[in-house]
gemmi code that builds the backbone of each chain (N, CA, C; Angstrom):
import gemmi

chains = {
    "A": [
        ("UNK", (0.849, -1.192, 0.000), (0.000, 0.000, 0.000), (0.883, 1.240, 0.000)),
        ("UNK", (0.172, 2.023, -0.607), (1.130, 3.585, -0.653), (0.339, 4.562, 0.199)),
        ("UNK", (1.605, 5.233, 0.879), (1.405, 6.311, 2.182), (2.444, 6.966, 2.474)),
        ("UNK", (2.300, 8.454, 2.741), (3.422, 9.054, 3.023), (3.366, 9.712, 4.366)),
        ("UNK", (4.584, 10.018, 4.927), (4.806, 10.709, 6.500), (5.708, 12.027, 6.201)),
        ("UNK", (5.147, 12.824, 7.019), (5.371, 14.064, 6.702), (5.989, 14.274, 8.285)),
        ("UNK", (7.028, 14.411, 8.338), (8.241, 14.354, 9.744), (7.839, 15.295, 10.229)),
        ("UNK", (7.949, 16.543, 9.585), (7.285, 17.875, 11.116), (6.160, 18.605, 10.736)),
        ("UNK", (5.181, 18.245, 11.794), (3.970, 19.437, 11.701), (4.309, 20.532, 11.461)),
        ("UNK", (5.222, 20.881, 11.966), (5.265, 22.976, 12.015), (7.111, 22.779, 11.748)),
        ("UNK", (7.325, 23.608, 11.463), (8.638, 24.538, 10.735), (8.748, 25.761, 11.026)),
        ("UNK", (9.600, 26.200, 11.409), (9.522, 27.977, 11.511), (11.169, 28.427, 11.265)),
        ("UNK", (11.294, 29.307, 9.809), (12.576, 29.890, 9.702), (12.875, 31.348, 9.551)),
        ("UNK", (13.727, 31.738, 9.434), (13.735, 33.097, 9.592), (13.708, 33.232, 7.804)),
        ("UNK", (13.606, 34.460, 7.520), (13.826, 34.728, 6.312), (14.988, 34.938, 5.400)),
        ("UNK", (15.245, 34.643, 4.362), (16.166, 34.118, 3.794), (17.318, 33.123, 4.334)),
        ("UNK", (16.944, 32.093, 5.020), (17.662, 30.977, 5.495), (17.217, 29.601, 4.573)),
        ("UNK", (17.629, 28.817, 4.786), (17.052, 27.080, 4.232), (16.060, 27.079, 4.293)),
        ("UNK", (15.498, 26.181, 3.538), (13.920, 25.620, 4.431), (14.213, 24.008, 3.836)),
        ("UNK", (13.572, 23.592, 4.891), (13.682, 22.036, 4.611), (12.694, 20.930, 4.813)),
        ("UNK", (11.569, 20.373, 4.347), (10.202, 19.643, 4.738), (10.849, 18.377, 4.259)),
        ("UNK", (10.354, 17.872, 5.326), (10.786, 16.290, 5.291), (9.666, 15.206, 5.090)),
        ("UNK", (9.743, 14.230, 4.225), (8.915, 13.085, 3.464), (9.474, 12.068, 3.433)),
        ("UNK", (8.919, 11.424, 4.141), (9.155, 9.926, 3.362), (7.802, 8.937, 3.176)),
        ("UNK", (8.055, 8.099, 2.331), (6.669, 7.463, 1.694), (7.322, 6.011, 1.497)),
        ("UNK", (5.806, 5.481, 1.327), (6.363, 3.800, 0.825), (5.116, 3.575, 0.123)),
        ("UNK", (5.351, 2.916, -1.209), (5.041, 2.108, -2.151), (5.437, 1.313, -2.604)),
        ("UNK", (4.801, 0.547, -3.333), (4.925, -1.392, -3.436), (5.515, -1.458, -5.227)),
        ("UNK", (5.288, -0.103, -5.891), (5.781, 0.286, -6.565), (6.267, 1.661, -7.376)),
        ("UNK", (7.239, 1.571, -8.499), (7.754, 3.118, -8.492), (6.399, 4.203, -8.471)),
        ("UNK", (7.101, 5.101, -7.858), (6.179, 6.099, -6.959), (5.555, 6.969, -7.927)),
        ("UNK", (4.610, 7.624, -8.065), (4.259, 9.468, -8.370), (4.625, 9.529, -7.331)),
        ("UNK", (5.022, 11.234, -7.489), (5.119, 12.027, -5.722), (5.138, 13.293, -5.920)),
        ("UNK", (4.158, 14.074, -5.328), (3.857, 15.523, -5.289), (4.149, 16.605, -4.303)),
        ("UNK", (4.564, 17.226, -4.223), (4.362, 18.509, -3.425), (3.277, 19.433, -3.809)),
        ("UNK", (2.134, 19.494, -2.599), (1.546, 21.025, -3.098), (1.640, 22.267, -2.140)),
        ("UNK", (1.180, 23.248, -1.967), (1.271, 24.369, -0.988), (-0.021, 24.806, -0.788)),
        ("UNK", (-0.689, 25.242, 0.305), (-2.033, 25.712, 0.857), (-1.363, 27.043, 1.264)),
        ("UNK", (-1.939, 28.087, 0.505), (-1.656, 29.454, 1.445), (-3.410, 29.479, 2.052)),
        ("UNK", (-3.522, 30.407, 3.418), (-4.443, 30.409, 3.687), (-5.828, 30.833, 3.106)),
        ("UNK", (-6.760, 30.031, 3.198), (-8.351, 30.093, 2.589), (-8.056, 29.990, 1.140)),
        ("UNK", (-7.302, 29.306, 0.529), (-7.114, 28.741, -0.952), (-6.778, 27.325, -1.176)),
        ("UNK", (-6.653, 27.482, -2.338), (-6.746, 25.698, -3.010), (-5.493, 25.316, -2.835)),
        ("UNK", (-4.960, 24.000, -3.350), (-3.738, 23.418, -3.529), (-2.837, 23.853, -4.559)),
        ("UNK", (-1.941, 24.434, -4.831), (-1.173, 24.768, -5.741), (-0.167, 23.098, -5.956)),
        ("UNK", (0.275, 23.162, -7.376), (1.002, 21.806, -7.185), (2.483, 22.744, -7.379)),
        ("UNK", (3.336, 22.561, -6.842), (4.739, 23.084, -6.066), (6.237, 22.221, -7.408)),
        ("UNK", (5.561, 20.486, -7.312), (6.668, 19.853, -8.221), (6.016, 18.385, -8.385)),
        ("UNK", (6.617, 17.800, -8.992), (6.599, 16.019, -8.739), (7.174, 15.088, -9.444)),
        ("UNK", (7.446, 14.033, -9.088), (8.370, 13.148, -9.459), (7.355, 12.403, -10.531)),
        ("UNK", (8.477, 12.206, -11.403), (7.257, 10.695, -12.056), (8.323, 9.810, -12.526)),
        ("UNK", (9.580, 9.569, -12.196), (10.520, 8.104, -12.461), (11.214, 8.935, -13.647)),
        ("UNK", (11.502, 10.440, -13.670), (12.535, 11.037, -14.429), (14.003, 11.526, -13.556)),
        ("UNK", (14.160, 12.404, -13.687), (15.424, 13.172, -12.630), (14.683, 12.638, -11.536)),
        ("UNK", (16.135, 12.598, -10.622), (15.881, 12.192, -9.138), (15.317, 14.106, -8.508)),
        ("UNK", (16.035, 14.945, -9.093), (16.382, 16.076, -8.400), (14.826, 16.524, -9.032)),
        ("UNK", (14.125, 17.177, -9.049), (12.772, 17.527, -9.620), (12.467, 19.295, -9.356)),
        ("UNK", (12.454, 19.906, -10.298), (12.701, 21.618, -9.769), (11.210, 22.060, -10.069)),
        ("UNK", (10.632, 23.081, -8.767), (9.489, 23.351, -8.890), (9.466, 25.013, -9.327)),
        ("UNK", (8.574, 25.157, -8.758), (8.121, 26.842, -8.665), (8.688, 27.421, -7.741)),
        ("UNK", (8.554, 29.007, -7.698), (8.992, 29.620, -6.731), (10.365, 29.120, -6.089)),
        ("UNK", (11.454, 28.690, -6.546), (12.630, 28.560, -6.015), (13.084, 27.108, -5.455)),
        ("UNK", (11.627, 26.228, -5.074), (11.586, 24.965, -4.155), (12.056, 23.897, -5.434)),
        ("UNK", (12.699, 22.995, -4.771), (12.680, 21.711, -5.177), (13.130, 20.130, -4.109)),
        ("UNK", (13.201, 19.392, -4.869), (13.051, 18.138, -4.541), (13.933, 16.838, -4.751)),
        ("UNK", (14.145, 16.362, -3.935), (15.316, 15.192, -4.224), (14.178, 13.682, -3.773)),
        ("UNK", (14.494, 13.016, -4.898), (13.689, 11.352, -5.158), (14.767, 10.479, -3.895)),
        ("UNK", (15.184, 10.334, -3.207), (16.061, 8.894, -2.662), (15.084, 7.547, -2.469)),
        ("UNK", (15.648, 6.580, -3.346), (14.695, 5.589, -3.541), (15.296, 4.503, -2.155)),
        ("UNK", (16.578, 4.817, -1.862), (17.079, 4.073, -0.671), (16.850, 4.441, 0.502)),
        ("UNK", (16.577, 5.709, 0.430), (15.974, 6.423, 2.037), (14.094, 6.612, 2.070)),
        ("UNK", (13.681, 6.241, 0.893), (12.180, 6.132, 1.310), (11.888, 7.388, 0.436)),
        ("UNK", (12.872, 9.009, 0.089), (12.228, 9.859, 1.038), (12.705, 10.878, -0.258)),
        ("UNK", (11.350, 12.119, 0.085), (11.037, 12.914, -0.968), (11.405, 14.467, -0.381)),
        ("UNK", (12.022, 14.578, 0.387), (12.155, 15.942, 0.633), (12.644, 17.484, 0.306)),
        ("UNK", (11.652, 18.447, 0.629), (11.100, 19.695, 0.266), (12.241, 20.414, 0.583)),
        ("UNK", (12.763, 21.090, -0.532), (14.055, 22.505, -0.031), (14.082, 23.517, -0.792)),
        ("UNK", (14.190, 24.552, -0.741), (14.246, 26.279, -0.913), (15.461, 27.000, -0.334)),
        ("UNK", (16.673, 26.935, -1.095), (17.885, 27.865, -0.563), (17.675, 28.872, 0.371)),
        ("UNK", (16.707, 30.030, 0.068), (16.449, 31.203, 0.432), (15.322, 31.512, 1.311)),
        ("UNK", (15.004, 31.183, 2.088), (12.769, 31.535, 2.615), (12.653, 33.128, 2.235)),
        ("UNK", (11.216, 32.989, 2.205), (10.683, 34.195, 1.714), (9.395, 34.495, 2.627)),
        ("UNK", (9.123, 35.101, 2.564), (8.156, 35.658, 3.743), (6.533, 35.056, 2.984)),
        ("UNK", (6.479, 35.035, 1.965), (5.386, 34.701, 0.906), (5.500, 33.117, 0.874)),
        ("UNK", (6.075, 32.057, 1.701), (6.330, 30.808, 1.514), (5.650, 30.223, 2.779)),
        ("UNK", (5.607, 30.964, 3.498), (4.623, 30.842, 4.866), (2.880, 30.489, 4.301)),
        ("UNK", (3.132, 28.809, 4.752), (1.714, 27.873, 4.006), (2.002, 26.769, 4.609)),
        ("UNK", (1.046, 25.905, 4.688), (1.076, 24.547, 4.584), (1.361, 23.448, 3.511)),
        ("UNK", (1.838, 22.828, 3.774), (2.570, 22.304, 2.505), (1.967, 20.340, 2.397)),
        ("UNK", (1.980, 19.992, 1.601), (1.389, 18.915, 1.710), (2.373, 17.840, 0.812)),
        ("UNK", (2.862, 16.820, 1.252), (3.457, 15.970, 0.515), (2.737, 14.675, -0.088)),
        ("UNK", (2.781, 14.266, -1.372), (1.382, 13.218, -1.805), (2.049, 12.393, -2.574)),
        ("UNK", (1.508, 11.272, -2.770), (1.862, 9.967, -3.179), (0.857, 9.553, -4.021)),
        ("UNK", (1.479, 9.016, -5.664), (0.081, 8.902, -6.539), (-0.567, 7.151, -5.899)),
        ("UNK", (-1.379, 7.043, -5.937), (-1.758, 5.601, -5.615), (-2.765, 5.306, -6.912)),
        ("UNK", (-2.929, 3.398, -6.839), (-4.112, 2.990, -7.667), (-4.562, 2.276, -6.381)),
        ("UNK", (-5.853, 2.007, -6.516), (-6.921, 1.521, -5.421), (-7.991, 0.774, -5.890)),
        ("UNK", (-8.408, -0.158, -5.646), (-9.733, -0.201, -6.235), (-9.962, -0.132, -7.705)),
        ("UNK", (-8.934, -0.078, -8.475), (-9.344, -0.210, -9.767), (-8.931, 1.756, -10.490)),
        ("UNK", (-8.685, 2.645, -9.283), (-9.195, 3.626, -9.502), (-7.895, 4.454, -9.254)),
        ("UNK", (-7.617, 5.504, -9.937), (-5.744, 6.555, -9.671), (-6.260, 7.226, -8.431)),
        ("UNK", (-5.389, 7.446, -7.534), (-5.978, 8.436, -6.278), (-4.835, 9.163, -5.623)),
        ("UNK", (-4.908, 10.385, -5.321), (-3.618, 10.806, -4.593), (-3.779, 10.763, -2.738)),
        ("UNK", (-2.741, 9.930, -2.024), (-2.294, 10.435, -0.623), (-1.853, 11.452, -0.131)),
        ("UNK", (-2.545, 12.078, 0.442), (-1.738, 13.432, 1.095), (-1.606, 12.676, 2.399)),
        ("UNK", (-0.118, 13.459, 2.108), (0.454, 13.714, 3.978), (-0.320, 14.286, 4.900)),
        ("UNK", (-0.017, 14.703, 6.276), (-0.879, 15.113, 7.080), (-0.447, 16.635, 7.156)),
        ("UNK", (0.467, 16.869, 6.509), (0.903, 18.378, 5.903), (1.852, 19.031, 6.966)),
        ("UNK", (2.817, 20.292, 6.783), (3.423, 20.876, 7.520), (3.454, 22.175, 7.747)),
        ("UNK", (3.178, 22.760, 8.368), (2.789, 24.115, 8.294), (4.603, 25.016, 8.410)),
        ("UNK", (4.860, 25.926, 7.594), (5.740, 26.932, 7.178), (5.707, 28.030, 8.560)),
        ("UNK", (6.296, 28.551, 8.639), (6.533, 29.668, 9.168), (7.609, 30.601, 9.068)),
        ("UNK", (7.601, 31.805, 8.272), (8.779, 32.527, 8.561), (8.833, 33.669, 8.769)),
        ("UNK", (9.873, 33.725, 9.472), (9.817, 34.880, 10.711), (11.039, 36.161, 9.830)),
        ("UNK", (10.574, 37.310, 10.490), (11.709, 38.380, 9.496), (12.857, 38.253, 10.243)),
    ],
    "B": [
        ("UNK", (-4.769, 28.436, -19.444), (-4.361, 27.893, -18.136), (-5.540, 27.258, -17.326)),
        ("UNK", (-5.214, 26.472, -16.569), (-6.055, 25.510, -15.763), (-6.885, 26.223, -15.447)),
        ("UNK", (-8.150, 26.230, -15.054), (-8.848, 27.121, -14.580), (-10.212, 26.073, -13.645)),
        ("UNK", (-10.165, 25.924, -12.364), (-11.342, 24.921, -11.512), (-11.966, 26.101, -11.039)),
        ("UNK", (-12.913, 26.200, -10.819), (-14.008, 27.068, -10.068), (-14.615, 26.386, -9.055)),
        ("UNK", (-14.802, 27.074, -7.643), (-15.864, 26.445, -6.735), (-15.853, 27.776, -6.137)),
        ("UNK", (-17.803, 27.218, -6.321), (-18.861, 28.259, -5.741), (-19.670, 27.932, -4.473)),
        ("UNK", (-20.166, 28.741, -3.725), (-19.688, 29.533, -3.004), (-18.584, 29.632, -2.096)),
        ("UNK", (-17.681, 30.255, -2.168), (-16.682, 30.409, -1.602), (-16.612, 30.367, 0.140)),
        ("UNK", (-17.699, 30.888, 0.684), (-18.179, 30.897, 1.831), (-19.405, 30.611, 2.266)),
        ("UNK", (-19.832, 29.561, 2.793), (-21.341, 29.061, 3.024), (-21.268, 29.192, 4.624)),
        ("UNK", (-22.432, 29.970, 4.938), (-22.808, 29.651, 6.202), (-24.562, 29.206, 6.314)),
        ("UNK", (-25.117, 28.386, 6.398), (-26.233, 27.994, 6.608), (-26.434, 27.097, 7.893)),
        ("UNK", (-28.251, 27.061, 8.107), (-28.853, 26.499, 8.992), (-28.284, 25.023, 9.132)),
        ("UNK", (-28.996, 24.301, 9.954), (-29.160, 22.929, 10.257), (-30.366, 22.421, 9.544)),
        ("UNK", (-30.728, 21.719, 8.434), (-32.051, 21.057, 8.080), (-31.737, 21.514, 6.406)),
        ("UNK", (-31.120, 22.693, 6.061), (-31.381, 23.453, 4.405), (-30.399, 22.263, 3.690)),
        ("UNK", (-31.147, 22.235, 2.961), (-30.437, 21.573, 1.362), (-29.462, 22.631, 0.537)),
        ("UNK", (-27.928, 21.941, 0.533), (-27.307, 23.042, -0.210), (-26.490, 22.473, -1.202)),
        ("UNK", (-26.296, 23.268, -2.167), (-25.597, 22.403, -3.420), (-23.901, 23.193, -3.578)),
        ("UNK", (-22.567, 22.253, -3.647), (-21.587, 23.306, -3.859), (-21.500, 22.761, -4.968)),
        ("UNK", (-21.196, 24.003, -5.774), (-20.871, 23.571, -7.336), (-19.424, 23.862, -7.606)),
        ("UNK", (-18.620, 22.927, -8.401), (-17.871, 22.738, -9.580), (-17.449, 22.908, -10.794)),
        ("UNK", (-16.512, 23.551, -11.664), (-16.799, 23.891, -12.710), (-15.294, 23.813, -13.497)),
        ("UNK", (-14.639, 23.013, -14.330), (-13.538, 23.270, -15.020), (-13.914, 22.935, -16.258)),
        ("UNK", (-12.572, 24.010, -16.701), (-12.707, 23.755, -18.319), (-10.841, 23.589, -18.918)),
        ("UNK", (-10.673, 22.592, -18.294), (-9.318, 21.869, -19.108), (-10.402, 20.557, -19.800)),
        ("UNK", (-11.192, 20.232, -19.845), (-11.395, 19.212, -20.282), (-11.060, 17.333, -19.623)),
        ("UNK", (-11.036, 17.685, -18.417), (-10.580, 16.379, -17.510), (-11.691, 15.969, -17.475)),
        ("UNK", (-11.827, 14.490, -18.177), (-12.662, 13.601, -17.377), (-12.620, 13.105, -16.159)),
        ("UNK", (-11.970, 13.086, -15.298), (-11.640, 12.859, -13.797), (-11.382, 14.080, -13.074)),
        ("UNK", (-12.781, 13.712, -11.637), (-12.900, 14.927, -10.591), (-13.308, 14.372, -9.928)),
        ("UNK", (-12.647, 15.231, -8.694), (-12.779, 14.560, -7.347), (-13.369, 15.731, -6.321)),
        ("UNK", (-13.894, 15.159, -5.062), (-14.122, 16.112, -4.225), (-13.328, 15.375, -3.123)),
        ("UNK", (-12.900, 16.393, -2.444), (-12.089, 16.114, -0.871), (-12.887, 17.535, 0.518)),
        ("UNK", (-12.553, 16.773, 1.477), (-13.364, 16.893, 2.394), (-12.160, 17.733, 3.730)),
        ("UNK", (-11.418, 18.843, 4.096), (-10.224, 18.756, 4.754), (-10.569, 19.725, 6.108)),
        ("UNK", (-10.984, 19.210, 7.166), (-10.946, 19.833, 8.612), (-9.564, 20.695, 8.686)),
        ("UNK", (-9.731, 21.710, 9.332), (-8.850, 23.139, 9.717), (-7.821, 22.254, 9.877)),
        ("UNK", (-6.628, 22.738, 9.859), (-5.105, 22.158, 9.487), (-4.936, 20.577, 9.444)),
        ("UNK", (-5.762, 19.594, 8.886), (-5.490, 18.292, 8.495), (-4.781, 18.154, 7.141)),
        ("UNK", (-5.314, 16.904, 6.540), (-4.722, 16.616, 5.554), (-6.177, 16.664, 5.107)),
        ("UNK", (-6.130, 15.868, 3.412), (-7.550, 16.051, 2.773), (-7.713, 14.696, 2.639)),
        ("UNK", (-9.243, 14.605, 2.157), (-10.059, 13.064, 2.201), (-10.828, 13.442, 0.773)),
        ("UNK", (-10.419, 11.631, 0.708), (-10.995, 11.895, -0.744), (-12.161, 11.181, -0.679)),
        ("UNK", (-14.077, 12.194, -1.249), (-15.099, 11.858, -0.333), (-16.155, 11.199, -1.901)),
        ("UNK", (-15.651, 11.924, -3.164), (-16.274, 10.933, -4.203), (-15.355, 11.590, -4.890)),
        ("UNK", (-15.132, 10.795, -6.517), (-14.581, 10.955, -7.413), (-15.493, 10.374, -8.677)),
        ("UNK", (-14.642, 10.805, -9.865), (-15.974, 10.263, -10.882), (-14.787, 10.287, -12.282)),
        ("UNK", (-15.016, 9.435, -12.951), (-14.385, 8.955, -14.268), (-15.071, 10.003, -15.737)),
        ("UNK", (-16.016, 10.216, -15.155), (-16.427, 10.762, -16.573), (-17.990, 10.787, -16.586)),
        ("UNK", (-18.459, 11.593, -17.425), (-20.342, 11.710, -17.471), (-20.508, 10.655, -16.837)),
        ("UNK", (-21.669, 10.463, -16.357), (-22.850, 9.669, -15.432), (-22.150, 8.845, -14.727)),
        ("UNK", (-20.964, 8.853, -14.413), (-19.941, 8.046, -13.383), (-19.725, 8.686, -11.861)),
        ("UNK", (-20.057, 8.164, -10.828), (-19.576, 8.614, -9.568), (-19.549, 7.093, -8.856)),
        ("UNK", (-18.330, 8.105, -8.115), (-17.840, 6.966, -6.774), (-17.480, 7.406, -5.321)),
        ("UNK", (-17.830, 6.510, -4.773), (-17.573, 7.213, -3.025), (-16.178, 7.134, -2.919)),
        ("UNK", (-15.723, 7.899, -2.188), (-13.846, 7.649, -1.874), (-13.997, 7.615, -0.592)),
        ("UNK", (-12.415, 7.783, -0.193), (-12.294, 6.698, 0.899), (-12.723, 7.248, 2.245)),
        ("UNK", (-13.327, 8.313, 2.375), (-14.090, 8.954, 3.549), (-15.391, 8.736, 3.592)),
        ("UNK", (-16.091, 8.257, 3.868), (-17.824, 7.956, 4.076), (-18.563, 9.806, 4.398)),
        ("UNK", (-19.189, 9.554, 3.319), (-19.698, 10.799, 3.335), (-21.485, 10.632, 3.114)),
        ("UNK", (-21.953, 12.026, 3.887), (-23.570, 11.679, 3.669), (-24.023, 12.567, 2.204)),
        ("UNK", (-22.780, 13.417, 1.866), (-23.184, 14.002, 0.819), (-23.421, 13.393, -0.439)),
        ("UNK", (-23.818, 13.614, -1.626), (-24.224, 13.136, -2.717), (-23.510, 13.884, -3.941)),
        ("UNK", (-22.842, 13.507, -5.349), (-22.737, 13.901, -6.414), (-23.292, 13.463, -7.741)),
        ("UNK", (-23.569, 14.150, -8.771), (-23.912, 13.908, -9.832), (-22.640, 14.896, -11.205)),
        ("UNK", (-22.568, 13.445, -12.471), (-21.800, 14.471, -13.331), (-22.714, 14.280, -14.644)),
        ("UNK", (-23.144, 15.297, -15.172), (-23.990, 14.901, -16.119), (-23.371, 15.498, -17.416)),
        ("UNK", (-22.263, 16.037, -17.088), (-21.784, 17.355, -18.362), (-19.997, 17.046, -17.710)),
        ("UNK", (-19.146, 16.698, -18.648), (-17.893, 17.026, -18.382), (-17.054, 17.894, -16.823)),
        ("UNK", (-17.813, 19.002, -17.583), (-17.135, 20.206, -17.114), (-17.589, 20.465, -15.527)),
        ("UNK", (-18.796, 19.813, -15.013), (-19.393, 20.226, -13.781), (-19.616, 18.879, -13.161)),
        ("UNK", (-19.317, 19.225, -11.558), (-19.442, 17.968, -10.856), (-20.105, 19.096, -9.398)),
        ("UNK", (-21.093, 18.895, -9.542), (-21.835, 19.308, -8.128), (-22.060, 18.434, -6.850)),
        ("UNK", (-21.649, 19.143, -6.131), (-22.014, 18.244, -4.526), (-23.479, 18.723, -3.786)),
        ("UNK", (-23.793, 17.335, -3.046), (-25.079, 18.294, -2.270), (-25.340, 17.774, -1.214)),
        ("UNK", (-25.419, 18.175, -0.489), (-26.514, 17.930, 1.344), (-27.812, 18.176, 1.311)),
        ("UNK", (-28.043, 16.993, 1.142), (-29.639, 17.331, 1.524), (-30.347, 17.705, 2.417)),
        ("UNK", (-29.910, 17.373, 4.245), (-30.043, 18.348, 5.303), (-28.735, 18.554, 5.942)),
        ("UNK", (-28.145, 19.541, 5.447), (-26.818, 20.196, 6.604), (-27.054, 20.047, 7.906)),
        ("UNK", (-25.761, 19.192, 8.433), (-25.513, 19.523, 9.984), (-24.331, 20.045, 10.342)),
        ("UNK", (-24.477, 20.150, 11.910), (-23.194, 20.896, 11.917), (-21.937, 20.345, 11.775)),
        ("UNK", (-21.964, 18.675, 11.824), (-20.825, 17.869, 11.795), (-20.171, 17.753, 10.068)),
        ("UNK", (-21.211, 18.579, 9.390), (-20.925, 19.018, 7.917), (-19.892, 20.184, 7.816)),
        ("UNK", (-19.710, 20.599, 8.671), (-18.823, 22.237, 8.427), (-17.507, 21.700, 8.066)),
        ("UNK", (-17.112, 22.311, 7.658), (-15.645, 21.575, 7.199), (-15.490, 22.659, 5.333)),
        ("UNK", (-14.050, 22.582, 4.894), (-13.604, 22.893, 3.969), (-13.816, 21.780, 2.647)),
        ("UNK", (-14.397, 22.509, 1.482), (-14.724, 20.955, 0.380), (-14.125, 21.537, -0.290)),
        ("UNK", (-12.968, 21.062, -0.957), (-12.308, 21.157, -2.229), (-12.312, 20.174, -3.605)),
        ("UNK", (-12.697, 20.703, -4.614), (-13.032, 19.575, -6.010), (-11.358, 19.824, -6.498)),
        ("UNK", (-11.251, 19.335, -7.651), (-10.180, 18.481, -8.284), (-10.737, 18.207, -9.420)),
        ("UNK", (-9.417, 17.952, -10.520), (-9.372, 16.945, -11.704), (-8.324, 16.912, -12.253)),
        ("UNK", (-8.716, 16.586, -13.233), (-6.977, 15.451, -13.642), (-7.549, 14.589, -14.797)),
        ("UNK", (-6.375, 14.561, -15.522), (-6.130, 13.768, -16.390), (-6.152, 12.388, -16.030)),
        ("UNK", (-6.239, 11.376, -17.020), (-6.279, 9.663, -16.533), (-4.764, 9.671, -16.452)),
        ("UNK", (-4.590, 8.273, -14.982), (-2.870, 8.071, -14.945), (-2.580, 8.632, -13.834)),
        ("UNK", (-1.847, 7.759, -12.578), (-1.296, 8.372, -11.468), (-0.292, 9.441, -11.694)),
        ("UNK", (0.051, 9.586, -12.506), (1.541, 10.440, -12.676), (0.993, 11.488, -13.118)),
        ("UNK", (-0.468, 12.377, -13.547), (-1.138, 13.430, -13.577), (-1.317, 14.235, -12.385)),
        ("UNK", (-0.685, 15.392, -12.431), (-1.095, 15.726, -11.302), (-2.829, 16.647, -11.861)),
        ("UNK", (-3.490, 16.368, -9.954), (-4.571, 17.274, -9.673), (-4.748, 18.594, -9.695)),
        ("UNK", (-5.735, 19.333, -10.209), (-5.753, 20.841, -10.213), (-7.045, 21.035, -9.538)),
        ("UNK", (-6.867, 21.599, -8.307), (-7.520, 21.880, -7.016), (-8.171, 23.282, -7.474)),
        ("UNK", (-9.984, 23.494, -7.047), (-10.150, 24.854, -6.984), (-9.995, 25.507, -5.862)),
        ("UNK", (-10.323, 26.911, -5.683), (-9.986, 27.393, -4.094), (-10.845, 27.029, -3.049)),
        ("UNK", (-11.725, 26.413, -2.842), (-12.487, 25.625, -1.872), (-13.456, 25.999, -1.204)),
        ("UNK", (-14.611, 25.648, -0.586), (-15.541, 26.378, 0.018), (-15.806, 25.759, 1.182)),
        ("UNK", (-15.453, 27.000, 1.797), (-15.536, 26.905, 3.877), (-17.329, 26.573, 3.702)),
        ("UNK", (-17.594, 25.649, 4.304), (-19.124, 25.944, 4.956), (-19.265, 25.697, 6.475)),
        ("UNK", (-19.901, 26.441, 7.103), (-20.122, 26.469, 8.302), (-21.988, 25.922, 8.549)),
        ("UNK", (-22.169, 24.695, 9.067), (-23.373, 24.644, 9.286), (-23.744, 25.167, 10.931)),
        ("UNK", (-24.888, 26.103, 11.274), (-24.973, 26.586, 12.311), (-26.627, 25.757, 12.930)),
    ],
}
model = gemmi.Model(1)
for chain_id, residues in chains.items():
    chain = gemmi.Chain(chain_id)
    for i, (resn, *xyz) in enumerate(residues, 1):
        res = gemmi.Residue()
        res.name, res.seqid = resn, gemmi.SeqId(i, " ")
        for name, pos in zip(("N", "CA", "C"), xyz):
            atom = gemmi.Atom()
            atom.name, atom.element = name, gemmi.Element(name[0])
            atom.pos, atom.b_iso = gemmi.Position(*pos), 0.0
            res.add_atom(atom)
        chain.add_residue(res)
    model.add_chain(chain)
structure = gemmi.Structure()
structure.add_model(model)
structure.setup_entities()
């Protein structure tokens, strides 16, 4: 079965430092894997995702993503934070089910950055 | 560019009213979904649908109901709102194929009072 864990609820960095969201997932086979972003009272933006091309996967806004198929794990990085990056972030896993394509979201991580 | 619509953006209604949230894209996806996501959770996926006159429950048990009769629109409905209904509903669609990603509209808070 496919499911992903999203290592920290909350994050908080100062501005223009690292940012770093941590994922790891397991599937029974090669993965989809998404990042999206929730800014508040809006929809899901999709951020990046893997589909069994580059390990390294470059999104929007500055973020990207490293595939490690030996560590499980999909995790979220941004050289620089920005004050506009402060969201919840959701890490997802494509699944089939039932006959049917479906995406897993993580239980998400909330951003914070501080000036 | 992608473009999902969901209406009303903000619902606050009674306990007992019948309310419909509507849906609306025009990429042309036969596949849409609705998800169901309590204040800082993750999201639940509460029906989805393959294409005209296709719906399916997903993996959250829901009392709500959908119909797709037209591509482009996938409406949800409560037939009596309660308050254990309040919650954030966000629709979706997508192309066929796990490796598609979803295009989420901005979602509608309803508050049943």
């Amino acid at each position: 079965a496919q499911s992903v864990t999203q290592l920290d609820s909350h994050v908080s960095v100062s501005e223009g430092t690292p940012v770093l969201l941590r994922c790891n997932y397991s599937s029974s086979y090669s993965p989809s894997l998404f990042w999206y972003v929730q800014h508040p009272n809006k929809g899901l933006q999709l951020l990046l995702k893997y589909t069994s091309a580059a390990t390294l996967v470059k999104g929007i806004n500055g973020f990207e993503a490293e595939f490690k198929k030996s560590e499980t794990s999909f995790h979220l990085t941004k050289p620089s934070a920005h004050m506009s990056d402060a969201a919840e972030y959701f890490c997802v896993v494509g699944a089939i089910s039932g006959g049917y394509n479906k995406l897993i979201f993580g239980a998400g991580t909330r951003l914070a950055v501080h000036p | 560019e992608a473009d999902i619509y969901q209406t009303p953006r903000y619902l606050v209604i009674g306990t007992g009213k019948k309310i419909t949230l509507e849906c609306s894209q025009t990429m042309g996806h036969d596949k849409m979904y609705w998800y169901q996501q309590d204040p800082g959770m993750e999201l639940h996926l509460i029906h989805y649908s393959y294409g005209v006159n296709s719906t399916e429950k997903g993996d959250l048990s829901s009392e709500s109901t959908v119909s797709r009769i037209r591509t482009e629109h996938f409406p949800l409905t409560l037939e009596s709102a309660r308050p254990s209904h309040t919650s954030q509903y966000l629709c979706a669609s997508s192309e066929q194929g796990i490796s598609y990603e979803q295009y989420f509209g901005p979602g509608t808070r309803l508050t049943v009072t």
